[in-house]
C-alpha positions as CSV (number, residue, x, y, z in Angstrom):
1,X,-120.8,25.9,-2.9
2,X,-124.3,25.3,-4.4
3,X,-126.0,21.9,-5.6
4,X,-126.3,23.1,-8.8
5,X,-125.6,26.2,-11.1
6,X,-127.6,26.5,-14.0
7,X,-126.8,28.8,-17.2
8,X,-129.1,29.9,-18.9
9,X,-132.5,31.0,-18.2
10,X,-135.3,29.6,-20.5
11,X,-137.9,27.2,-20.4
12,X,-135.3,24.4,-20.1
13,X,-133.6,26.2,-17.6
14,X,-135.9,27.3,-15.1
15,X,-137.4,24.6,-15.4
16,X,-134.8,22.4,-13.9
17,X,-134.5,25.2,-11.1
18,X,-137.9,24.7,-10.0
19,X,-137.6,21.2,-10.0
20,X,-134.8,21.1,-7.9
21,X,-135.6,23.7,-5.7
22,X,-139.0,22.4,-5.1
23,X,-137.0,19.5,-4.0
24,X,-134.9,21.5,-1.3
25,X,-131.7,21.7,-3.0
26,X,-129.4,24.9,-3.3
27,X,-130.2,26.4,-6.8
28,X,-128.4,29.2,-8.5
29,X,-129.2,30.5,-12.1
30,X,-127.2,32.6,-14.3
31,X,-127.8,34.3,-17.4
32,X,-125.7,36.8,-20.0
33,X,-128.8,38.9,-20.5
34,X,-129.4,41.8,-18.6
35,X,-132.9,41.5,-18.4
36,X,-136.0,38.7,-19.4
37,X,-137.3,39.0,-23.2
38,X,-140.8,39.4,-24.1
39,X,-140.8,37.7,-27.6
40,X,-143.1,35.1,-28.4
41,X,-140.5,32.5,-30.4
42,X,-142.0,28.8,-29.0
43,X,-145.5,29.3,-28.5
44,X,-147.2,25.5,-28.1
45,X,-147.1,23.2,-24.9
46,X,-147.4,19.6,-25.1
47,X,-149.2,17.4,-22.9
48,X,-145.9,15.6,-21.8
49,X,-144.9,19.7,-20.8
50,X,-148.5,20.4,-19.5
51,X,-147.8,17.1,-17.0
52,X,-144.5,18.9,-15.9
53,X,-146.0,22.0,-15.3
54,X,-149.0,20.5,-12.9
55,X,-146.1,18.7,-10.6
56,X,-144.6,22.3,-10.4
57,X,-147.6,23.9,-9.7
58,X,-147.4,26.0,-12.9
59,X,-150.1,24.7,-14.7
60,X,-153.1,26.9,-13.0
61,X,-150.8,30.2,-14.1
62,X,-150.5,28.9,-17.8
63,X,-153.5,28.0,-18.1
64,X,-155.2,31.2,-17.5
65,X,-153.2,32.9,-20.0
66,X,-153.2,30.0,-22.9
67,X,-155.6,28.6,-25.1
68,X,-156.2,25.4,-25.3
69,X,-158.4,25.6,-28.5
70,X,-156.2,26.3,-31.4
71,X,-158.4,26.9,-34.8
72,X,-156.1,26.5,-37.8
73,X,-157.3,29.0,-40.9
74,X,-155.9,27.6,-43.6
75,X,-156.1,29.7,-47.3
76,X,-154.4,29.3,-50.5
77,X,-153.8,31.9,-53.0
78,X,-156.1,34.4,-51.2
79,X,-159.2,31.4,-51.4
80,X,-160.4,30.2,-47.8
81,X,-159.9,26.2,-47.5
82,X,-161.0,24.9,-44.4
83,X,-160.2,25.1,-40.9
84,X,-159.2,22.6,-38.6
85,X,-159.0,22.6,-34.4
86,X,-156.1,21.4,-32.4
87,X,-156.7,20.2,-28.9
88,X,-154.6,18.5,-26.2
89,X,-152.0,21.3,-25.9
90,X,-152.1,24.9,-24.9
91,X,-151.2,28.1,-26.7
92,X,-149.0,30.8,-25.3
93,X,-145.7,32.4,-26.0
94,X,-142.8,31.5,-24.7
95,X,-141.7,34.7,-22.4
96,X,-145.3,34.1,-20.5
97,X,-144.1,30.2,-20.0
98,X,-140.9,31.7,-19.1
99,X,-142.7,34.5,-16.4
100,X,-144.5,32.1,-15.1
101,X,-141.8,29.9,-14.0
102,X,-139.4,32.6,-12.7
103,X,-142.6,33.8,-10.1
104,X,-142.6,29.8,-9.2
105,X,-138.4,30.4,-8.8
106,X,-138.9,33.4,-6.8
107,X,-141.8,31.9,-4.6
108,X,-139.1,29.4,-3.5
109,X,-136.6,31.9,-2.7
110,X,-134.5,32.0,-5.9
111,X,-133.9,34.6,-8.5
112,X,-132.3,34.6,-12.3
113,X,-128.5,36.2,-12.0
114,X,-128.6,38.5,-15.3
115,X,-125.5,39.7,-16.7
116,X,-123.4,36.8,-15.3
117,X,-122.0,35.1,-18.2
118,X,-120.7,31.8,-18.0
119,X,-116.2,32.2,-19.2
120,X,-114.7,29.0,-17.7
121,X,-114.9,25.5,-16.4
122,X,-112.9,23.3,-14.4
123,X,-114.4,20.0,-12.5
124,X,-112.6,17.7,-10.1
125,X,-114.6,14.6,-8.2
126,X,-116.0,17.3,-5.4
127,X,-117.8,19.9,-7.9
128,X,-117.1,22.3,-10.8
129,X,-115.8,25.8,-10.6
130,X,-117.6,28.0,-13.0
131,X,-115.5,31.2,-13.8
132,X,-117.7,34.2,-15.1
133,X,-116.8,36.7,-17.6
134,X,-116.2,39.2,-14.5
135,X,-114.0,37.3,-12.5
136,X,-116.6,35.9,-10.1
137,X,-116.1,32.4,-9.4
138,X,-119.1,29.8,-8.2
139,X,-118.5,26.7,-6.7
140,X,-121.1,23.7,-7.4
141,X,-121.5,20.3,-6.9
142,X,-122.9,20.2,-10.5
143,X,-123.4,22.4,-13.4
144,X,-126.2,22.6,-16.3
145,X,-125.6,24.0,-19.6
146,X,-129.2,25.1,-20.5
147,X,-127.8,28.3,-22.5
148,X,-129.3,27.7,-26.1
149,X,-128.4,26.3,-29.9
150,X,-124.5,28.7,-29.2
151,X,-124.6,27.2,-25.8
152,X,-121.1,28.6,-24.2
153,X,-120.8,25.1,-22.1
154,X,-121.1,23.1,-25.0
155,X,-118.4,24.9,-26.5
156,X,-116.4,25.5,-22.8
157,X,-116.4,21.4,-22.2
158,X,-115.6,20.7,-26.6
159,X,-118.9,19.1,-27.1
160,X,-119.0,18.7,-31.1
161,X,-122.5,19.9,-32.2
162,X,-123.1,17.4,-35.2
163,X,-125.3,17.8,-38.0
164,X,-126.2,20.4,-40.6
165,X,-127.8,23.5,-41.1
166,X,-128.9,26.3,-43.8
167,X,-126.7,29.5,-44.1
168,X,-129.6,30.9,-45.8
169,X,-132.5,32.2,-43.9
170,X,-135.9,30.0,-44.6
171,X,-138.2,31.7,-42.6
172,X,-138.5,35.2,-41.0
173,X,-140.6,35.9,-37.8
174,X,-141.6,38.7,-35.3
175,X,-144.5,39.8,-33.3
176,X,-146.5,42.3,-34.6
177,X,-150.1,44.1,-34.1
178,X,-152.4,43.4,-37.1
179,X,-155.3,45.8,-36.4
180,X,-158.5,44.7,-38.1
181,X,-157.6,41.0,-38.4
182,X,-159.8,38.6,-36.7
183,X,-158.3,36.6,-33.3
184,X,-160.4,33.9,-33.5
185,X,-158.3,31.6,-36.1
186,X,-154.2,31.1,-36.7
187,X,-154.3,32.1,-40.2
188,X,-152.3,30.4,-42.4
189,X,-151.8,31.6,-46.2
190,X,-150.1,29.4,-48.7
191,X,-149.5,30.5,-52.5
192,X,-149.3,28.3,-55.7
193,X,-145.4,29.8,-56.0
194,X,-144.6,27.9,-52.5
195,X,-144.5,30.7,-50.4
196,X,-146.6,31.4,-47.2
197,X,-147.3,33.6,-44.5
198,X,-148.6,32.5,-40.8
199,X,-150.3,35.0,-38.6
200,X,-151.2,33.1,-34.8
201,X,-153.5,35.6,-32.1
202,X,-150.5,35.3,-28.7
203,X,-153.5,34.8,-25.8
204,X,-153.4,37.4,-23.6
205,X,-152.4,40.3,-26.1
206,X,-153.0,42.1,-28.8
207,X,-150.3,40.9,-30.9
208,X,-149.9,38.0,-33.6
209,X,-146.6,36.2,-33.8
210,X,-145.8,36.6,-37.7
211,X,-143.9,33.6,-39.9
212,X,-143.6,33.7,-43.6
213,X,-141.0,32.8,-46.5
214,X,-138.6,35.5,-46.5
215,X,-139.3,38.1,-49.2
216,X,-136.3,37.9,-51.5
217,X,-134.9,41.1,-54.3
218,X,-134.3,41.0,-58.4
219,X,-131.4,38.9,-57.4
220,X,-133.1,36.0,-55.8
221,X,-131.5,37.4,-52.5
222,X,-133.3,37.1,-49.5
223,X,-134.1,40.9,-48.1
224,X,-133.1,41.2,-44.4
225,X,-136.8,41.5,-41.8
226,X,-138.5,44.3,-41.2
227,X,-142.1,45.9,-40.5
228,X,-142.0,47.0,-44.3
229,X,-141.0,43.7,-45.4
230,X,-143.1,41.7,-43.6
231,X,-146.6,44.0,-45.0
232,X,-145.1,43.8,-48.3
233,X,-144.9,39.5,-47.5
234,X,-148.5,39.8,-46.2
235,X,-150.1,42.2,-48.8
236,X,-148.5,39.2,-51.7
237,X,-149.3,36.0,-49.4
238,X,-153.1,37.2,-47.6
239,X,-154.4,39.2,-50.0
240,X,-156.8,41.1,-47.2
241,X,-157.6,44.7,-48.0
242,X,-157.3,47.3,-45.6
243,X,-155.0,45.4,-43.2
244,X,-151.5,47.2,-41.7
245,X,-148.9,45.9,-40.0
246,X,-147.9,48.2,-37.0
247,X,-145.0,47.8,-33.4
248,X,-143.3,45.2,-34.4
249,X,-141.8,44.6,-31.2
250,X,-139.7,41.1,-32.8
251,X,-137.9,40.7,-35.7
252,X,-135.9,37.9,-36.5
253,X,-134.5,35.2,-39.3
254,X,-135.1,31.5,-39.0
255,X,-132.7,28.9,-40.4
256,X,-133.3,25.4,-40.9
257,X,-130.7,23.5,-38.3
258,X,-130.4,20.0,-37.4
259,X,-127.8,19.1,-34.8
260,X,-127.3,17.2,-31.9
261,X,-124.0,17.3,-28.9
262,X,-122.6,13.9,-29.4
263,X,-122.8,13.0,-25.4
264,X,-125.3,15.4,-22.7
265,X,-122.4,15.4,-20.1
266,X,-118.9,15.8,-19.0
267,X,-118.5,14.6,-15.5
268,X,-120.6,16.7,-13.6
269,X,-121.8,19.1,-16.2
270,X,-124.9,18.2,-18.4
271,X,-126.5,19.9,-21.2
272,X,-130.2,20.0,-21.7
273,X,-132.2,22.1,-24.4
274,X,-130.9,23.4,-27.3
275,X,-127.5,23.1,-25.9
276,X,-127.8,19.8,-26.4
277,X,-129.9,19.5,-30.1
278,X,-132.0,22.0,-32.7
279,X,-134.4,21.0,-34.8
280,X,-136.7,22.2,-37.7
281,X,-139.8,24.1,-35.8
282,X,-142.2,21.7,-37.5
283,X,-144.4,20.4,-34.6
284,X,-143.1,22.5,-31.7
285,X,-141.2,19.6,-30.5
286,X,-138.0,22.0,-29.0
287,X,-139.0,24.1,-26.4
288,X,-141.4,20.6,-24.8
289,X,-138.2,18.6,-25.7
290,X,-136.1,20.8,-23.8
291,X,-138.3,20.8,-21.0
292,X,-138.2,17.0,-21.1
293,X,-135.0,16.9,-20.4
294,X,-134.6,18.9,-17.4
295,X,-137.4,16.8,-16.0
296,X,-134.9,13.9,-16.6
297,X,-132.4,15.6,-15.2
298,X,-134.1,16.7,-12.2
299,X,-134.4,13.5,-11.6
300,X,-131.0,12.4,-12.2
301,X,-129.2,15.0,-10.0
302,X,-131.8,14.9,-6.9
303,X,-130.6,11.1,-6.7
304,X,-127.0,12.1,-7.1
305,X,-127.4,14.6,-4.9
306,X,-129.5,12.8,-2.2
307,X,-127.6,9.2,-2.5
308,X,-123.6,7.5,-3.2
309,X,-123.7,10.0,-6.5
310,X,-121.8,6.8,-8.7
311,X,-121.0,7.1,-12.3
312,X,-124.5,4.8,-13.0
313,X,-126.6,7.4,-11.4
314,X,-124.8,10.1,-13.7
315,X,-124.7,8.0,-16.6
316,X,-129.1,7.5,-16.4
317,X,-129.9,11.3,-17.4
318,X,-127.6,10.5,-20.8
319,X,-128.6,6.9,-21.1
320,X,-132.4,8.2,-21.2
321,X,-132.5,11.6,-23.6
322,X,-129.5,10.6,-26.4
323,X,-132.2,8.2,-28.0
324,X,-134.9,10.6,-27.1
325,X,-133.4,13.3,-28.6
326,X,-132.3,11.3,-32.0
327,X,-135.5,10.4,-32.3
328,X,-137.1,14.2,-32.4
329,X,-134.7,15.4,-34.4
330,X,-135.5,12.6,-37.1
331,X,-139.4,12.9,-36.3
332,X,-138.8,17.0,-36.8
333,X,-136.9,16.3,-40.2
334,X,-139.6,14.5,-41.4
335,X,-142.4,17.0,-40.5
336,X,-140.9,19.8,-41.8
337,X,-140.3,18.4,-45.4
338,X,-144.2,17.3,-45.3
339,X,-144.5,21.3,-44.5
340,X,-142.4,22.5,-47.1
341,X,-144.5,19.8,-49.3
342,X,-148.0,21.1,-48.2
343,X,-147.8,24.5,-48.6
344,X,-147.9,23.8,-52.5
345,X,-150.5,21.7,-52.2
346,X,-154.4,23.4,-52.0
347,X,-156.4,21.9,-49.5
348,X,-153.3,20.0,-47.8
349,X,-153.4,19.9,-44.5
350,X,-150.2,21.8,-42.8
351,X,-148.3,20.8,-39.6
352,X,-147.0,23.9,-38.5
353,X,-147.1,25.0,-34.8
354,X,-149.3,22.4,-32.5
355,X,-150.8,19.5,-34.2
356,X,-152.5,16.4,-33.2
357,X,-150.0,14.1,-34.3
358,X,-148.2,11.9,-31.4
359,X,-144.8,13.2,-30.6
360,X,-142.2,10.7,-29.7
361,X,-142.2,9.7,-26.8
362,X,-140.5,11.9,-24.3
363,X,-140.8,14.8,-26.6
C-alpha cells in the first residue's frame, strides 16, 4: 500500500510526485510508455509554474536550460513587421521540464514505472486498488489520474469530458533543424490568405519547434505532416531563400478542443491536467494549468494524508480548480479567436506561445 499512485508521467504528473515526496509520503508513478519522449509540444512556463518549480528546487535546473528573453519576429507576406520581447516566463520544451523533474523524483528515491498501464479501478473507504493491464495489482490510499486529454481514469471512473472539438486538423507541428535560419527571434510568418507558419529556437538545441496551417490538396483536403510538407508550408509562408528543413524528429496534427471533466474526483481518485480539461494552445495556459493543479492537489492529499482525511478536506482540491479551470478554458477560447483574427491582420500583434497578458489567476 502506497500514499498515492500517480498515472501518468508529464509535467502534471511528476509534478505532484515531487510535491508529495518532498513531503515524505510513499509515491509511485506509472506510465503506458516504455520510455520518456523528447518532443518539444508545451514549451512556455509561467510565473505561477516558475514559483512551483523554486519550492521544488527545480528552478536552478530550468533555468540554465531556458530563456527567459523571448523576441517575437513577426512578418507578413514575406515583409518584416516588427518585433516584440516577452519577459516574466521562461522558454524551454516540455521533455527538458519533464527531465528535469524526473532527476528531482529520482534524487528522492523514486522512479517512473514505464509500461505499466493503468486497466481497472475499484475504491472502498481504506484506498483504491488499481489493476494494470498485466495483471499487477497496486494498493493506494489514493490515486491521480494525470494521464492526458484520453486520460484512461477519466474514462475508468465515467467522467463525461464536456465540450467540443474540431475533427479537422488546424494546426500541424514538429521539431525540426532549420540550418541557416537565425536563433535569435521566434519567427512568426503570417500571409494575406490567413495562413501562417511559426518557427521558435528550443534553448539548448539546435532544433526549432515548427507550427503552421496545415497545407491542404486540389480538394481543400488537409495533407497529412511531414518533412516535405512542412518545407513546402515554409517555402509558401517565409519566403527565405536557401533555407531546408532537415531530422524532423516530431511530427504531429493539432486540433482545436475545448473540454472540461464535469467533477476532478471520484472518492479517492482525482484528475489533474489534461485529464481533467484541454484547451486551444493560445497563451500556453495548459501545461502551467496542469501544473497548478497538482500544486493544489499536493496540498489537498498531504492534509488528507497527514490529518482525519474527511470528505471537506477531499472536497478543497475540487472546490479550488473547477472555477479555475472554467475560467482558462474561456480565457483560452477567447485568445485563440484573437489569433485566428491577427494573422490576417498586417502589423497585428499575435498571441501565440508566451505573452505578456495576465493569465487567470491560478493558471
Amino acid at each position: 500500500m502506497t500514499d498515492v499512485l500517480i498515472a501518468g508521467s508529464g509535467p502534471t504528473g511528476l509534478t505532484l510526485a515531487c510535491d508529495l515526496a518532498l513531503g515524505g509520503f510513499a509515491v509511485r508513478v506509472i506510465d503506458r510508455r516504455t520510455e520518456p519522449h523528447h518532443e518539444s509540444r508545451g514549451k512556455g512556463l509561467l510565473p505561477g509554474s516558475l514559483d512551483v518549480f523554486r519550492r521544488l528546487g527545480v528552478l536552478e535546473a530550468l533555468e540554465a536550460t531556458g530563456s527567459k528573453k523571448v523576441v517575437l519576429r513577426k512578418y507578413f507576406d514575406g515583409r518584416h513587421i516588427n518585433d516584440t520581447s516577452t519577459e516574466g516566463g521562461l522558454l524551454l520544451g516540455q521533455w527538458q521540464i519533464e527531465a528535469a523533474l524526473r532527476d528531482r523524483l529520482a534524487g528522492l528515491g523514486v522512479r517512473v514505472e514505464y509500461g505499466s498501464e493503468l486497466a481497472g479501478i475499484s475504491q472502498d473507504e481504506s484506498g483504491v486498488r488499481a489493476e494494470l493491464a498485466d495483471g499487477t495489482v497496486i494498493g493506494a490510499r489514493y490515486l491521480a489520474g494525470c494521464d492526458g486529454g484520453r486520460s484512461t481514469t477519466r474514462k475508468l471512473l465515467g467522467i463525461p469530458f464536456e465540450g467540443n472539438g474540431q475533427e479537422e486538423p488546424a494546426m500541424v507541428i514538429g521539431d525540426v533543424r532549420a540550418p541557416g535560419l537565425g536563433r535569435d527571434a521566434w519567427h512568426q510568418w503570417f500571409t494575406s490568405d490567413g495562413g501562417g507558419m511559426l518557427l521558435c529556437p528550443m534553448p539548448g538545441t539546435d532544433s526549432f519547434q515548427l507550427q503552421a496551417s496545415p497545407e491542404r490538396d486540389e480538394r481543400g483536403e488537409p495533407v497529412p505532416p511531414s518533412l516535405e510538407s512542412f518545407q513546402r508550408l515554409f517555402d509558401r509562408h517565409a519566403r527565405v531563400p536557401g533555407i531546408r528543413l532537415v531530422d524532423a524528429t516530431w511530427i504531429s496534427a493539432w486540433r482545436v478542443n475545448v473540454r472540461m471533466a464535469t467533477r476532478m474526483r471520484e472518492g479517492r481518485v482525482f484528475l489533474a491536467g489534461d485529464a481533467a480539461h484541454v484547451q486551444p494552445i493560445a497563451g500556453g495556459l495548459g501545461m502551467n494549468t496542469g501544473i497548478q493543479d497538482a500544486a493544489a492537489l499536493g496540498r489537498t492529499l498531504a492534509t488528507a494524508l497527514t490529518g482525519p482525511g474527511g470528505e471537506e478536506v477531499l472536497q478543497a482540491y475540487e472546490a479550488e480548480r473547477l472555477p479555475v479551470v472554467a475560467d482558462v478554458l474561456a480565457d483560452t477560447a477567447e485568445r485563440y479567436e484573437r489569433v485566428m483574427e491577427a494573422v490576417r491582420t498586417p502589423g497585428h500583434g499575435t498571441e501565440v506561445g508566451m505573452n505578456r497578458a495576465e493569465p487567470p489567476a491560478g493558471a
